[in-house]
N, CA and C of each residue as an Amber inpcrd file, in Angstrom:
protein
   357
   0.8490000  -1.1790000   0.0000000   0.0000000   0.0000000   0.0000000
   0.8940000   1.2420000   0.0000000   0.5420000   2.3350000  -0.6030000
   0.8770000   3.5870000  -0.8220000   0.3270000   4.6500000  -1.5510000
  -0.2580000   5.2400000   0.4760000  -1.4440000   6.0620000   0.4030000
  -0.9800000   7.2750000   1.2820000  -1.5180000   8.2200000   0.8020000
  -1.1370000   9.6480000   1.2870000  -2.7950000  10.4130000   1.6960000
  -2.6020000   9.6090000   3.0460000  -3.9600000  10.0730000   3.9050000
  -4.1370000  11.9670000   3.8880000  -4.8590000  12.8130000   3.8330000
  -4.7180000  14.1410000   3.8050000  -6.2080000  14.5870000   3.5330000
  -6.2180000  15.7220000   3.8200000  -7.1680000  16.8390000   3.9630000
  -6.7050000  17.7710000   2.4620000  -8.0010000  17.9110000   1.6030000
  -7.6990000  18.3800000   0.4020000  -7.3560000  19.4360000   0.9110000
  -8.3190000  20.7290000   1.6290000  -8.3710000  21.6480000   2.0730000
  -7.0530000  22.1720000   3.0060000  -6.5840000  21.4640000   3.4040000
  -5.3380000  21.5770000   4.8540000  -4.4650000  22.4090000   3.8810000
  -3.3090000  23.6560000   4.1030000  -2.5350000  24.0290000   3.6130000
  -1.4450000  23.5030000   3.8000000  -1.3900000  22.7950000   5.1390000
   0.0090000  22.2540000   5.5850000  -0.0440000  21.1020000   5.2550000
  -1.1150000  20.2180000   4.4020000  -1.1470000  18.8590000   4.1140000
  -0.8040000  19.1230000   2.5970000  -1.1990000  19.8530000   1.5140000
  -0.9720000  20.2750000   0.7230000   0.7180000  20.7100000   0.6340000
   1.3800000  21.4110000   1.3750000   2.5820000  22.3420000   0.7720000
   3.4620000  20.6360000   1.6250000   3.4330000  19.8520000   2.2320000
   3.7030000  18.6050000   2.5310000   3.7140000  17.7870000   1.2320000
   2.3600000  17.7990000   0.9230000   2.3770000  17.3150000  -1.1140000
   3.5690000  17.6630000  -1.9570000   3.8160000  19.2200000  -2.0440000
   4.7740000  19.3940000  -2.6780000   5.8310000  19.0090000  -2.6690000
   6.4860000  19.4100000  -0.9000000   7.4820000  19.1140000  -0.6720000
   8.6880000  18.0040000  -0.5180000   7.1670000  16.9050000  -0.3580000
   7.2600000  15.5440000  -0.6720000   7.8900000  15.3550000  -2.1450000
   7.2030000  15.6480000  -3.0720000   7.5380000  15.2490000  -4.3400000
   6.6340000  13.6370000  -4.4880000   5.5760000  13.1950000  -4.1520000
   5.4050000  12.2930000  -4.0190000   5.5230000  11.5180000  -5.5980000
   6.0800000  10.5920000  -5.6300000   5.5480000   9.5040000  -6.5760000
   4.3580000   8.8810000  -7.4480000   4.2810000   9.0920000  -8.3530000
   2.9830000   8.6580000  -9.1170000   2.3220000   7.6960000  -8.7040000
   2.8930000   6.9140000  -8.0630000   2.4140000   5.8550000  -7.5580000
   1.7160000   5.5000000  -6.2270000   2.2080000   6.4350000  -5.3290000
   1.4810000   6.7440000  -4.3650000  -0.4870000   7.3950000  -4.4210000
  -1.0700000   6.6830000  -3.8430000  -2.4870000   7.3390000  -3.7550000
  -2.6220000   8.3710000  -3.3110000  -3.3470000   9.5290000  -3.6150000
  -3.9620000  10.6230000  -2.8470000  -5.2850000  10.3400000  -2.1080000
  -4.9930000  10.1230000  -0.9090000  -6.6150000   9.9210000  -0.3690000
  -7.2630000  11.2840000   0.3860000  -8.1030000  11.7830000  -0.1900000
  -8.7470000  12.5830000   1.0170000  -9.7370000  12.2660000   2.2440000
  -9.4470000  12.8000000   3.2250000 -10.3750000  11.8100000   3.7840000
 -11.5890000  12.9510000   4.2230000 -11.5930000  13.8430000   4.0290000
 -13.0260000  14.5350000   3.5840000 -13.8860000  13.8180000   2.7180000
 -13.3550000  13.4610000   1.3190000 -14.2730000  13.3970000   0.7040000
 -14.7420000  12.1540000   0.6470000 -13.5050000  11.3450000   1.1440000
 -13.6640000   9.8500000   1.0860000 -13.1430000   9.6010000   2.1760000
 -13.9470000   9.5950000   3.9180000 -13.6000000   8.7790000   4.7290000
 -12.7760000   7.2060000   4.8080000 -12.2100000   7.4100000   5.6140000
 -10.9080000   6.3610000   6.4930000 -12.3870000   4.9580000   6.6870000
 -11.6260000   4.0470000   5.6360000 -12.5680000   2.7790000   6.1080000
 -12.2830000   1.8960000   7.5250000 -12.8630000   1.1520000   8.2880000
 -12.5870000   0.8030000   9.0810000 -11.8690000  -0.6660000   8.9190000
 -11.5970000  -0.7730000   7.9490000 -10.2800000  -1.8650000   7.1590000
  -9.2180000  -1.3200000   7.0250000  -8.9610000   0.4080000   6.7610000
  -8.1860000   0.9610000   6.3660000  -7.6780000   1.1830000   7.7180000
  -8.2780000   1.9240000   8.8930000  -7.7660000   2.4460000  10.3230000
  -7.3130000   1.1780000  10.3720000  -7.6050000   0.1610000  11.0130000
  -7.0110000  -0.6840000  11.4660000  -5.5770000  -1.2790000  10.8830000
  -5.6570000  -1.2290000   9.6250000  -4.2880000  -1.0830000   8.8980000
  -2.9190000  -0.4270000   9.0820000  -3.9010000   1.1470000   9.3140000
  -3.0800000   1.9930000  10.2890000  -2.1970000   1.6580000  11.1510000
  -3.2270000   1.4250000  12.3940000  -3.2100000   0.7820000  14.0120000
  -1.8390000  -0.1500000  13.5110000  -2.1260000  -1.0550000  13.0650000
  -1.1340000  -1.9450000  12.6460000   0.4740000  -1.6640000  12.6130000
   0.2890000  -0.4260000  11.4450000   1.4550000  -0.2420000  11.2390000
   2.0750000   0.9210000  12.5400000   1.2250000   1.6910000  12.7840000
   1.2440000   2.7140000  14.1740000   1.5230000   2.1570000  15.4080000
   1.0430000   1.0140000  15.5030000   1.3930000   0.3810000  16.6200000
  -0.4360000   0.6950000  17.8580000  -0.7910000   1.5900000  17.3850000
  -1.9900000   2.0690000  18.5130000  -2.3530000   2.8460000  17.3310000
  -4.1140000   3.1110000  18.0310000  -4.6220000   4.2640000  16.9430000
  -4.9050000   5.2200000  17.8880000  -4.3260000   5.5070000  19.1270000
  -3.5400000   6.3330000  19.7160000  -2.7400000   7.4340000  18.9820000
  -2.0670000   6.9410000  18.5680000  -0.9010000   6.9660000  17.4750000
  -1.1060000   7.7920000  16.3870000  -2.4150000   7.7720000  16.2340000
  -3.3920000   8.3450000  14.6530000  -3.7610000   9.3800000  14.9950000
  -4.1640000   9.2840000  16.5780000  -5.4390000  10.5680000  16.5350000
  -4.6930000  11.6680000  17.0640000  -5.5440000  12.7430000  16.3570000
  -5.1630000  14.5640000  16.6680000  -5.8420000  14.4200000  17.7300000
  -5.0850000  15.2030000  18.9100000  -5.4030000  16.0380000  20.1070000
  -5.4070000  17.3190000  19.8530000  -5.0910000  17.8320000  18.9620000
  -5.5030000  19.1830000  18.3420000  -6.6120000  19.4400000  17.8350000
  -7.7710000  17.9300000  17.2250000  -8.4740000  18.5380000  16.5260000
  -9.3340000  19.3050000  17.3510000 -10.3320000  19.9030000  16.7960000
 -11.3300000  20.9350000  17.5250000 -12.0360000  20.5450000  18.0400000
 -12.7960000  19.3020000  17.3810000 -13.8360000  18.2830000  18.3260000
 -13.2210000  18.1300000  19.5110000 -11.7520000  17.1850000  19.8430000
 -11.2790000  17.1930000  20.5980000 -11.7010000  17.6900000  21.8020000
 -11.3480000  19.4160000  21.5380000 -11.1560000  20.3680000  23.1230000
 -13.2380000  20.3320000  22.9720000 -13.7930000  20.7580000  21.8270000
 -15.3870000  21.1020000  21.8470000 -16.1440000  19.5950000  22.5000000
 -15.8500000  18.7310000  22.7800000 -16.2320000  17.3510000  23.1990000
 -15.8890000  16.9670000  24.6220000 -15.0740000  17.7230000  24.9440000
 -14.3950000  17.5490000  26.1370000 -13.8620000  16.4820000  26.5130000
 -13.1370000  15.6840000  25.3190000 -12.3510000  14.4130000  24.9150000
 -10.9900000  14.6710000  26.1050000 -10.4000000  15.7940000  26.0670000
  -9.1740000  15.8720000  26.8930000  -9.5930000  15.3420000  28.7250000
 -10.5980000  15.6780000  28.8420000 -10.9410000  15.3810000  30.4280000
 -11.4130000  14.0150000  30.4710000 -11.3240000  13.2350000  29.4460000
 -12.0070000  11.6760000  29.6310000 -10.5120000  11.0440000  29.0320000
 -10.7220000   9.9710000  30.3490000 -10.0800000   8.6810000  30.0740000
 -10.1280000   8.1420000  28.5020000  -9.3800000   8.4220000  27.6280000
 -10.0060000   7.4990000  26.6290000  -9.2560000   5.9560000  26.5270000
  -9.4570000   4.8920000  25.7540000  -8.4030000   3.7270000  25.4260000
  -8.6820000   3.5800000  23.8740000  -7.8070000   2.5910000  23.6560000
  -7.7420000   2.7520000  22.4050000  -9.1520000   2.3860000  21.9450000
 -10.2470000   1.4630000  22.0110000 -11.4650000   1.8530000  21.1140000
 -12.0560000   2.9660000  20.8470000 -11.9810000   3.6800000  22.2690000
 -12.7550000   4.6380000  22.2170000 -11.7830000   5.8710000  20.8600000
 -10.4370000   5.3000000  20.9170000  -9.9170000   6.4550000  19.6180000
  -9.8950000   5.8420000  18.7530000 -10.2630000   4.1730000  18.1450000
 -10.7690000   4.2320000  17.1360000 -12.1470000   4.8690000  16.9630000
 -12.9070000   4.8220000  17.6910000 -14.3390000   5.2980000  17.5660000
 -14.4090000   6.6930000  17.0090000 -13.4690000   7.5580000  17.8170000
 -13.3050000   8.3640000  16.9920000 -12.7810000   9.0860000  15.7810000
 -11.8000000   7.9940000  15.4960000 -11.0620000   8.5210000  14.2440000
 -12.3460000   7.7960000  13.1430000 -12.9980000   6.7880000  13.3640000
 -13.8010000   6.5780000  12.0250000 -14.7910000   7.9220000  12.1110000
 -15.4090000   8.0580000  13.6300000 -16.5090000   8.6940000  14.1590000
 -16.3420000  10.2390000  12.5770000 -15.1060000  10.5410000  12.7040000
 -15.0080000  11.8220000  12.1080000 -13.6020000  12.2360000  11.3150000
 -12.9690000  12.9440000  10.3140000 -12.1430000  12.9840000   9.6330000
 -11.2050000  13.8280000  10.8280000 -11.4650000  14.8270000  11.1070000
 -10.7540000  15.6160000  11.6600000  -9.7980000  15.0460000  13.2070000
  -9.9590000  13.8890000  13.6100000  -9.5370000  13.0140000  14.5280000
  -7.8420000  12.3020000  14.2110000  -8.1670000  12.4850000  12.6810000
  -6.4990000  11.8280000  11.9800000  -5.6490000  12.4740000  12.0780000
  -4.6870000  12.6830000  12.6840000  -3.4540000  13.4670000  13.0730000
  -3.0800000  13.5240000  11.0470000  -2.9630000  14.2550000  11.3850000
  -2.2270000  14.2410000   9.4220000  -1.1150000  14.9890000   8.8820000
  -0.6620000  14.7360000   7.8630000  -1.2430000  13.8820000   6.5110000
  -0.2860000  12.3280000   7.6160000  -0.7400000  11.7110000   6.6750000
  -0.4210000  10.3130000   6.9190000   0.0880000   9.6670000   5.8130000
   1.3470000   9.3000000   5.7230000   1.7460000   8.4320000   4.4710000
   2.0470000   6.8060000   4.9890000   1.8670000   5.9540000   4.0570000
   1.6490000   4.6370000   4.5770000   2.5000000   3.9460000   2.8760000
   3.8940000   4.0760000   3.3940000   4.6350000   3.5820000   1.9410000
   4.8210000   2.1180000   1.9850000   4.5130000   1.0510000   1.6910000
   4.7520000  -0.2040000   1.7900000   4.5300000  -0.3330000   3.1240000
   5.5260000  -1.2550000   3.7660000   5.3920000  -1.1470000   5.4950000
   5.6000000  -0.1290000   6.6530000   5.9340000   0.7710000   5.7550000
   6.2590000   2.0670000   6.6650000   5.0970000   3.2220000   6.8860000
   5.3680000   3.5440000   7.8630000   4.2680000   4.6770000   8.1280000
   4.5190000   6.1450000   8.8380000   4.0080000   7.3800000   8.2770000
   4.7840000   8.5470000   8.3920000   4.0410000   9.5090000   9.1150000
   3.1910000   9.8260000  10.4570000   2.2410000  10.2320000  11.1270000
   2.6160000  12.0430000  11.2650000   1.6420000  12.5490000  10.8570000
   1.7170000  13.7530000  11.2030000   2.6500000  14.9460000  10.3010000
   2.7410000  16.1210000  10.1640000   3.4710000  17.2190000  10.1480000
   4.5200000  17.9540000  10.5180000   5.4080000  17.1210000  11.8700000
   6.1670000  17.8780000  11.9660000   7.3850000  17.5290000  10.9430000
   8.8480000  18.3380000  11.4080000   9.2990000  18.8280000  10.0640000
  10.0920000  17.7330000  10.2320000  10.4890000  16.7740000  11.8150000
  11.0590000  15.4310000  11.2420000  10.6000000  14.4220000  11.1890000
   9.0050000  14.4140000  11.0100000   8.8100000  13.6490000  10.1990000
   9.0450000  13.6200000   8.7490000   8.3220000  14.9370000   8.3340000
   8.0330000  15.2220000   6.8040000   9.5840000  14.6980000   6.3630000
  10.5930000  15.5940000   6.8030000  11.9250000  15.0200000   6.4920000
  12.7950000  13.1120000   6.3190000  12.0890000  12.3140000   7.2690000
  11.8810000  11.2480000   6.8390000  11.8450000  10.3820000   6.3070000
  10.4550000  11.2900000   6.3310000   9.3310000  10.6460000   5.0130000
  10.3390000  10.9820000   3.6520000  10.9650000  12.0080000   3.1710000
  11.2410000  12.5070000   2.1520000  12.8150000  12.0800000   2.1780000
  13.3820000  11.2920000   2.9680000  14.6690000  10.5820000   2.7720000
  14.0470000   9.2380000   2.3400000  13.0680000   8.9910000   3.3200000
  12.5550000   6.9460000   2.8560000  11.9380000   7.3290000   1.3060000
  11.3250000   8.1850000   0.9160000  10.3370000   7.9100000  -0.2400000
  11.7600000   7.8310000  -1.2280000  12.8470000   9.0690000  -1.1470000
  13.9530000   9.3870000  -2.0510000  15.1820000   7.8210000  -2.2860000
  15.0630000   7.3500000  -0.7620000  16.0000000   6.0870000  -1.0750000
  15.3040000   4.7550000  -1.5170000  13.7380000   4.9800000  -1.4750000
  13.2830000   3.4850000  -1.8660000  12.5830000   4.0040000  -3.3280000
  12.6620000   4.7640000  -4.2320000  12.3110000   4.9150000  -5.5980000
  12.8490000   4.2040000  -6.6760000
């Protein structure tokens, strides 16, 4: 598999697109328009180790839900990452067995040494 989980709309998931240089071969998934299947999260989980691992504590639901003051475990964050898009820590790249969580810059960096040495 090689899928590039993302938010069409996100600017920082987008200029990540670029910077990436991704491969033709890689999928663009949005998951606005086309929600995270629950074959697909778990795939995730898999490679993440937890879908812990997946979910934004930033998103807005998050703090508006009052998710931070509850115990959660991991069902309850799968529940929510299918529950809603904005739950996926993002972008998410998933290159063969590897998996690239989130935005910061060492990840993105990484990501953009593994994609450059396995082409």
């Amino acid at each position: 598999m090689k899928t590039f989980f993302y938010l069409k709309s996100c600017s920082t998931c987008n200029r990540i697109i670029k910077e990436l240089d991704l491969p033709s071969d890689i999928e663009l998934h949005d998951i606005k328009s086309s929600p995270i299947s629950e074959e697909q999260i778990n795939h995730l989980k898999e490679l993440a180790g937890s879908f812990e691992a997946l979910f934004s504590k930033r998103a807005q639901l998050y703090k508006s839900e009052n998710l931070k003051d509850k115990n959660l475990n991991e069902e309850d964050f799968k529940f929510y990452l299918l529950k809603h898009y904005t739950f996926l820590k993002r972008p998410v790249l998933v290159y063969n067995s590897h998996i690239f969580i989130g935005n910061s810059s060492k990840t993105v960096e990484a990501a953009k040494a593994f994609i450059q040495k396995n082409e």
